[in-house]
N, C-alpha and C positions, 0 to 999 in steps of 0.2 A: 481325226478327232477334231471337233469342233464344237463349240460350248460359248456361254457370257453369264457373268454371275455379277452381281454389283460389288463394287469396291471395298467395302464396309460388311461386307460377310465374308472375302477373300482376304482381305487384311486380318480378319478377326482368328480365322481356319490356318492362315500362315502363321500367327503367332504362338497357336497354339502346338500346330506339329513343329517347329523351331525348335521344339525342349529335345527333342526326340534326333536331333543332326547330329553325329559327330564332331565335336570340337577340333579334333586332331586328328587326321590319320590320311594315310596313304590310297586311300579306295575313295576314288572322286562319287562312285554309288551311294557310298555311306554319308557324302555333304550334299544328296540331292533329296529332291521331293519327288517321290510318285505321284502322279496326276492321274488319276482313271474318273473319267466318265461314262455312265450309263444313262439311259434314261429317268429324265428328269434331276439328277444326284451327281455330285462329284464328290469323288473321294480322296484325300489326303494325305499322305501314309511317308512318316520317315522311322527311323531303325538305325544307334550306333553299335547295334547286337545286344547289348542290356537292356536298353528299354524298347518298348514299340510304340508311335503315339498316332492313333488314325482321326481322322474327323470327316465327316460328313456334312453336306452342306447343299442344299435347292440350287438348282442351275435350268438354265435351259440348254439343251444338250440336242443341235443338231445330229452332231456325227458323233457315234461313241467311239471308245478308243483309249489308250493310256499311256503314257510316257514316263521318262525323268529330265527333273531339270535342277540347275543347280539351288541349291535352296536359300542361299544367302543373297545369290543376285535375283531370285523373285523377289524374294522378302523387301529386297532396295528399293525394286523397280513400282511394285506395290503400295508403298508407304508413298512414293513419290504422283502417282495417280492419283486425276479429282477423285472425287464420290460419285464415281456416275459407273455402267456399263461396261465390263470388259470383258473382254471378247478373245477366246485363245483359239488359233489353228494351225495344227502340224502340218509342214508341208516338205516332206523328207527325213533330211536329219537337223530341220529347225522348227523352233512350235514359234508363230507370230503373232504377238499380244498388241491388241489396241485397246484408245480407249478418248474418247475425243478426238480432239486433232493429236495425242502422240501415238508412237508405234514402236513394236518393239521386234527383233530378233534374235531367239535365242539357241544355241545350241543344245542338243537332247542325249539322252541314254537309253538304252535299248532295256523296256521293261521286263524282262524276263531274264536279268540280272541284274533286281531289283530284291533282295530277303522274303520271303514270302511273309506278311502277316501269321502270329504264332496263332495256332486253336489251340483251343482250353474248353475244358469243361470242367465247370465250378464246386471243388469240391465243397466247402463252406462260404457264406457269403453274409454280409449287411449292408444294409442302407440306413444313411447316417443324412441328419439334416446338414446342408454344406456348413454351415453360422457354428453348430454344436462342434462339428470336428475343426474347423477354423480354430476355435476358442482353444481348443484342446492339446489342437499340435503347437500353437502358440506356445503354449506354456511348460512342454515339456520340450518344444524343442532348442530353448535354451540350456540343455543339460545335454545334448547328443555330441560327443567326441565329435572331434576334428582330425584324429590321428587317422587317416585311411591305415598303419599298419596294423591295426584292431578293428577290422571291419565290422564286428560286433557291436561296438561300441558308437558306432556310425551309423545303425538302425535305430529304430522306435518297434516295441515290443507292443504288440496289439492284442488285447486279449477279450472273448466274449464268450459269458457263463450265464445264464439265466439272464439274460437282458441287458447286464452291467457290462460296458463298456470302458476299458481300461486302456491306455496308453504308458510307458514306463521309457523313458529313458536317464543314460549317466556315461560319464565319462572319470568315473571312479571316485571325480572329488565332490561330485554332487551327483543328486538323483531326482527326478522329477515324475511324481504321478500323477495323472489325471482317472479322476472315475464319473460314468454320466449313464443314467438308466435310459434307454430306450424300451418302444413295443415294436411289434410286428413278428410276420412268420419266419420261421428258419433260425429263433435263436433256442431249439430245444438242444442241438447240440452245440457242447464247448468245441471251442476251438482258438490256436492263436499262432501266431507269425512274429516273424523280423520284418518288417519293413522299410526300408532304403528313406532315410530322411529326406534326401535329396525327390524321391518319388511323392511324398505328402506333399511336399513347398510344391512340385511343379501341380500337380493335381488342385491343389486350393489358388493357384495361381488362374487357372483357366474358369474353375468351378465358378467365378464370381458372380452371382445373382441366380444359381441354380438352387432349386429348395433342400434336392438332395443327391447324395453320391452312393453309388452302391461299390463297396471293398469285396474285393472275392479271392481266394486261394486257393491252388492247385499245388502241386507236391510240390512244385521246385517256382510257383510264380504268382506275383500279387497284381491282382487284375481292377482295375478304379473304371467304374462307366458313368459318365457324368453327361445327359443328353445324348449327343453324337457324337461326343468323344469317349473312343477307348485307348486308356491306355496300362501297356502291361510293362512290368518290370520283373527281373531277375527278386526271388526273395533271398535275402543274407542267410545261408547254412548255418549251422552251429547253436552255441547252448547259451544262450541269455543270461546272463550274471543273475544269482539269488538271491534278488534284493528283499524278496519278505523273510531271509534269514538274518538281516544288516539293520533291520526295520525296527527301532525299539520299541518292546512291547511296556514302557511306562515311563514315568519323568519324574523329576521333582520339583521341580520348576517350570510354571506355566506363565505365559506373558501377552495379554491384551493387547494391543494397541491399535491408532489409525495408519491404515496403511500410507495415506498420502505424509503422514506428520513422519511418520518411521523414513520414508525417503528422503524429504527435506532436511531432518539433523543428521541425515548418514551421509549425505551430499555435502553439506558443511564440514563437518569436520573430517571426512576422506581428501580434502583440497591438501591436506598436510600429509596425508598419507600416500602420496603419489608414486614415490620409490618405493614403497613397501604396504602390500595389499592388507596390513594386518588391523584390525579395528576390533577394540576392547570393548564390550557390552558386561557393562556392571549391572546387576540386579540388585535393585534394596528394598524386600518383603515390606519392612516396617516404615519406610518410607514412599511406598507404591511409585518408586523412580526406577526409572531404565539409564544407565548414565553411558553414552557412548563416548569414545579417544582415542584416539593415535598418537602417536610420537615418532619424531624422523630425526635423521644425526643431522643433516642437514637443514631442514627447514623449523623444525621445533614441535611444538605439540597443539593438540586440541580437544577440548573436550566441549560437550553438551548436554544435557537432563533432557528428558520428558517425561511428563506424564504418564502413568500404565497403569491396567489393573494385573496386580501380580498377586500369585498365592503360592504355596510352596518354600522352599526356602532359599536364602538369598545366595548368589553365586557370581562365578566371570566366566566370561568365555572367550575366545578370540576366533576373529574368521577373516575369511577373505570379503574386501567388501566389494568386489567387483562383482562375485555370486551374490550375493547379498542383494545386491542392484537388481541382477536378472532377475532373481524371486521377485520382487516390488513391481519393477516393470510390469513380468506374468500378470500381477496382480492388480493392475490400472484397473481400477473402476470400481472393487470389493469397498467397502468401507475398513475393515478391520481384517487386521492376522494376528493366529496366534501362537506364539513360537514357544515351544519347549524344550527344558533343556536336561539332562540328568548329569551332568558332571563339566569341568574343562577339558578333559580328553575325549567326552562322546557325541556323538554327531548330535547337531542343532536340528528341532525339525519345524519347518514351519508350514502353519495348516490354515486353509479358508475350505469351508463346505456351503456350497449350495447346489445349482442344479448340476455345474457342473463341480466335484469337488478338486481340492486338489493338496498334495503333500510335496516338499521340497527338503530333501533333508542333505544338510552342509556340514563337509568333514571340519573339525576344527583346527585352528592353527597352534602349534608349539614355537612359542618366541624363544 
């Protein structure tokens, strides 16, 4: 095998199959990179058995051929080359990379004990502008569990009906939806998945300056094709929590405000509430005020007013205000959210609709 591809296309191909190496494990196969060239293409291909992530990429390709090598020390070797020309040739059981004056020697794996690339054929499928679904996983993916012993909990639920594009994720004490209309073919039938949080981040991760991504589903796998990169992941089995049974269907209290003002006084007086995540939101109808406070045994109390347009009738609530935070964050750039409330014991829900819409509803706290 013998090949040269420029530095800044091979840097770019090794970053992106890197998601795809085993972090841990006993099988030196599973921390390499398959290398195969063919005419005019080389192809990229790593596999920790969950996910697969291949890429393609222009080369000039004297000799075809394919190998393994280890993935972490190309990656090094890589990063540390000009931008210019490099040049790979196998010559036994070592492939020899150049590239200027430096040179490199590296020892190989026998590609034919190498995972074979999984086939699929695409049961359901979309293509999402990369920017729309960026925006999307963003904001729910501040509500996806951390516990891996709730794997469920640890996906993003995808869902597509007549166009509308939905994302849901929670980790019980929050929940986060996104909704965004798309057109194009293939959304007459519904369909929806678990998908692996961890697969969105790496996927938007490479996507970056792609217009769009196409998502696809097979009985048991969530497939992303983005340009020359595919990549597939294992989908999470199991039954998606019921969130439009948890979903309140009315309030009694609804609450305006600017979303950057709503971060600013909840920053301020959360500085007192540091041992204890719990932050009071007083409403006063008659007074169109939001009144936020904490209190700590140790450090003391704080409170602050804003402004709001409020209707409904007047109420308290308490919450965690580190959720509190993620929702606002989500929400960088919206002008206003509007939170509603129906009791101190029922979950807060806070809403912004535009192209993309979105719901955020936050379990309450009992002091």
């Amino acid at each position: 095998m013998k090949f040269s591809v420029s530095q800044s296309t091979l840097a770019k191909a090794i970053a992106v199959v890197s998601k795809g190496l085993a972090s841990a494990t006993n099988s030196a196969i599973l921390a390499g990179i398959l290398v195969r060239a063919e005419e005019g293409t080389v192809e990229l291909q790593t596999t920790n058995q969950t996910i697969h992530v291949r890429d393609l990429m222009a080369a000039n390709v004297s000799e075809p051929g394919e190998t393994v090598v280890s993935g972490r020390m190309l990656a090094n070797i890589v990063k540390a080359l000009p931008d210019s020309a490099v040049t790979f040739e196998t010559d036994g059981p070592q492939i020899g990379i150049s590239c200027e004056h430096a040179s490199f020697r590296m020892n190989t794996m026998d590609a034919a004990d190498f995972p074979e690339f999984p086939t699929y054929a695409l049961e359901s499928s979309i293509s999402l502008p990369v920017e729309v679904l960026r925006e999307m996983e963003g904001r729910v993916g501040r509500a996806v569990s951390r516990d891996t012993s709730r794997p469920i909990l640890t996906g993003i639920l995808l869902t597509v009906d007549e166009g509308n594009v939905r994302l849901v994720a929670t980790d019980t004490f929050r929940m986060a939806v996104c909704d965004t209309q798309v057109e194009g073919e293939g959304l007459e039938r519904p369909f929806e998945m678990i998908v692996p949080a961890a697969a969105f981040h790496d996927v938007l991760g490479f996507a970056e300056g792609a217009p769009t991504v196409l998502v696809g589903s097979t009985r048991n796998q969530v497939v992303f094709e983005c340009g020359d990169v595919t990549y597939v992941s294992r989908r999470i089995e199991g039954t998606f929590p019921n969130y439009r049974a948890i979903m309140p269907e009315s309030s009694n209290t609804q609450i305006v405000c600017p979303v950057e003002e709503f971060d600013a006084v909840l920053r301020r007086v959360s500085v007192i509430a540091q041992s204890h995540p719990s932050v009071h939101m007083d409403v006063d109808v008659d007074g169109q005020l939001v009144t936020l406070s904490a209190k700590s045994v140790d450090a003391g109390e704080a409170m602050e007013q804003m402004d709001a347009k409020v209707t409904g009738a007047s109420t308290m609530i308490a919450l965690n205000y580190r959720y509190v935070f993620d929702c606002l964050a989500a929400l960088r750039g919206e002008k206003d959210v509007t939170v509603e409330l129906r009791s101190s014991r029922e979950p807060a829900l806070f809403k912004s609709i535009g192209k993309v819409s979105y719901v955020y509803l936050l379990m309450p706290l009992r002091d």
